[in-house]
C-alpha positions in Angstrom: -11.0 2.7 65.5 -8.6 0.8 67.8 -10.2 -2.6 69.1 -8.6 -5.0 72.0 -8.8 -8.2 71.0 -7.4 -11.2 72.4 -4.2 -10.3 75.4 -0.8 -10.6 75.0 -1.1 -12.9 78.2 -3.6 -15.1 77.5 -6.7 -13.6 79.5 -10.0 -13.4 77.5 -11.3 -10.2 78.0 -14.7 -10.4 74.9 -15.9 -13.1 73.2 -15.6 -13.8 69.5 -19.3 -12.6 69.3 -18.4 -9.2 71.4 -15.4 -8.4 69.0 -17.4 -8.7 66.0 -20.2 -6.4 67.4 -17.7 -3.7 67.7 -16.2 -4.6 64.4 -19.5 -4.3 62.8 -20.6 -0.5 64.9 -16.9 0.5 63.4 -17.8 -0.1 59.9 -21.3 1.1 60.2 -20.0 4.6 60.4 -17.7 4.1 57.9 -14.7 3.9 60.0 -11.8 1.3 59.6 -11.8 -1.1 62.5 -8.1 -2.4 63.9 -8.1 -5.0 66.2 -4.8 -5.4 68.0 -3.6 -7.0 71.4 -5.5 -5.6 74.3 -2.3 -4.4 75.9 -1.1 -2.6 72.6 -4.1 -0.2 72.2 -2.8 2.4 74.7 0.9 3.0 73.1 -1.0 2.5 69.7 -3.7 4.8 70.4 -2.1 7.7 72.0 0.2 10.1 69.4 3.3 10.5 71.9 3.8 6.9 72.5 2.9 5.8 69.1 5.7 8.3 67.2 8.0 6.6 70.2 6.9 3.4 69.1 7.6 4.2 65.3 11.0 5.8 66.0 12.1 2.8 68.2 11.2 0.3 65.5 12.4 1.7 62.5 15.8 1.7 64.5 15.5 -1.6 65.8 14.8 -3.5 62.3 17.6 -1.2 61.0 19.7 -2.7 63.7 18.2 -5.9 63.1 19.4 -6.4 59.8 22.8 -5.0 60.5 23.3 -7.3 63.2 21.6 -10.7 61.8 22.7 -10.0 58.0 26.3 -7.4 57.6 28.0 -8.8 61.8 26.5 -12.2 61.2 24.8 -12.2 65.4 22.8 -14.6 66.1 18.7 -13.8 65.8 18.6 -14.4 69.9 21.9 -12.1 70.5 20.3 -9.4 68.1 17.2 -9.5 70.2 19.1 -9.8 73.9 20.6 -6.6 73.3 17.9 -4.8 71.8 15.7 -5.7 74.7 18.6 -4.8 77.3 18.6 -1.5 75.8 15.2 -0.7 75.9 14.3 -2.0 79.6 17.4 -0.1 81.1 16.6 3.0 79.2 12.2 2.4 80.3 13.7 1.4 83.9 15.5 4.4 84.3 13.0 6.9 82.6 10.5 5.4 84.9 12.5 6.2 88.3 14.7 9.3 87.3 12.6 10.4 83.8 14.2 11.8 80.9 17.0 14.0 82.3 17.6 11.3 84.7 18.4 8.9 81.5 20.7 11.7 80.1 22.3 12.4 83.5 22.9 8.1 83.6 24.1 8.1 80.4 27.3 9.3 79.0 26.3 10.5 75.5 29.6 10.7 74.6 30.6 6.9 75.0 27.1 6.3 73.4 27.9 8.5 70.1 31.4 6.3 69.9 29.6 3.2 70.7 27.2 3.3 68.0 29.4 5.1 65.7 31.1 1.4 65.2 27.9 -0.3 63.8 27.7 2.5 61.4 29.0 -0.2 59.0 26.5 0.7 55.6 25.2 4.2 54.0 21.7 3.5 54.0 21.3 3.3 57.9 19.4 6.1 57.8 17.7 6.0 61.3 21.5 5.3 63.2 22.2 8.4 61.3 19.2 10.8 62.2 20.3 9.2 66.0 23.8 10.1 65.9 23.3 13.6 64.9 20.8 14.3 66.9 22.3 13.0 69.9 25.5 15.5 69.1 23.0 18.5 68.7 21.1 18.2 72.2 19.6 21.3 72.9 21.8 23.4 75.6 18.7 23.8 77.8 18.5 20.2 78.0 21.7 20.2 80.1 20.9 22.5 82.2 17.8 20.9 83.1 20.1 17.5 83.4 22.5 18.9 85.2 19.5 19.3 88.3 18.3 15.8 87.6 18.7 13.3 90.5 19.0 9.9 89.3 16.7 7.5 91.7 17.7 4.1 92.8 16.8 1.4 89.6 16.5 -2.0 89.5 16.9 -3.6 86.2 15.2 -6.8 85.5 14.3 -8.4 82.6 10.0 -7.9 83.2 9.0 -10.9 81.3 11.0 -13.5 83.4 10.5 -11.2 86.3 6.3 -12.4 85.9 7.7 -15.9 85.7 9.9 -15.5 88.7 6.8 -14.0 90.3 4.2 -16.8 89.0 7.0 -19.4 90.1 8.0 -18.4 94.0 4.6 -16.9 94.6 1.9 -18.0 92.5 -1.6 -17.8 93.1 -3.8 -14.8 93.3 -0.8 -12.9 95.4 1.5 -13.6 92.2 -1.7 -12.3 89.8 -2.3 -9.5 92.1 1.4 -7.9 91.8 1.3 -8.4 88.2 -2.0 -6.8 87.6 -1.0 -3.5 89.7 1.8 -3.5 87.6 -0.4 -3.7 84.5 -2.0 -0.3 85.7 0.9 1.6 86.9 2.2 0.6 83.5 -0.9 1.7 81.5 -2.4 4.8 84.4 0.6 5.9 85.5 
């Protein structure tokens, strides 16, 4: 059983006395009880965006130690680019989807790209990547060739709230962030 406990931003949501209630109903039917981050139980809960989740992370801390340990980055460089990657590729899923990401993209210039930090034989998950992104499924491209790619902005979305809670503040500020919150979470 998936519990929220405390949020990522700082908002109490149950007390301690509420999260051990449902700790305790978890193991009195024998079930395992995880409590997580409020905002993490949806992509943890749900099969699609947890095998997502897993993909993206295996890759990640393979490219994590490449970077930091074989090309010597710095940890905050390392990170930088791994968050650029994965808000321009979420930004542009959530305007133009997934055939709008492939339309964007030029898989080709990706496969080189990443082909140079193919520097050691047990980066397995670069691997898997690179031939998977050579093998795309010929339907795929058809259905991409339709795709219409939808105006974007990219923004960093953590200093974007801080932006937000800085020029606007107050409840207006709160009120933006929290409709963002669901349309992030119910679509």
């Amino acid at each position: 059983y998936i519990i929220g406990g405390k949020s990522l931003d700082g908002k109490d949501y149950l007390t301690e006395e509420q999260l051990n209630k449902c700790i305790q109903l978890a193991e009195s039917v024998n079930k395992k009880p995880y409590v997580v981050p409020i905002g993490v139980i949806c992509p943890l809960g749900n099969m699609v965006s947890a095998a997502v989740m897993a993909i993206a992370l295996a890759g990640i801390l393979e490219d994590y130690k490449v970077g930091r340990k074989i090309i010597r980055f710095s940890q905050e460089t390392v990170e930088r680019e791994i968050i650029m990657a994965l808000q321009v590729m979420a930004a542009i899923i959530r305007t133009s989807g997934i055939y709008g990401l492939l339309k964007t993209i030029n898989i080709e210039l990706l496969i080189k790209n990443a082909s140079i930090i193919h520097l050691t034989e047990d980066q397995e998950m670069l691997e898997t990547a690179l031939k998977k992104l050579k093998n795309i499924d010929p339907e795929i491209w058809e259905k991409v060739k339709k795709a219409k790619i939808h105006p974007t902005t990219l923004v960093d979305s953590q200093e974007l709230v801080k932006e937000l809670r800085t020029l606007i503040g107050g409840k207006a500020a709160e009120g933006a962030i929290e409709r963002s919150m669901k349309k992030l979470f119910m679509g």
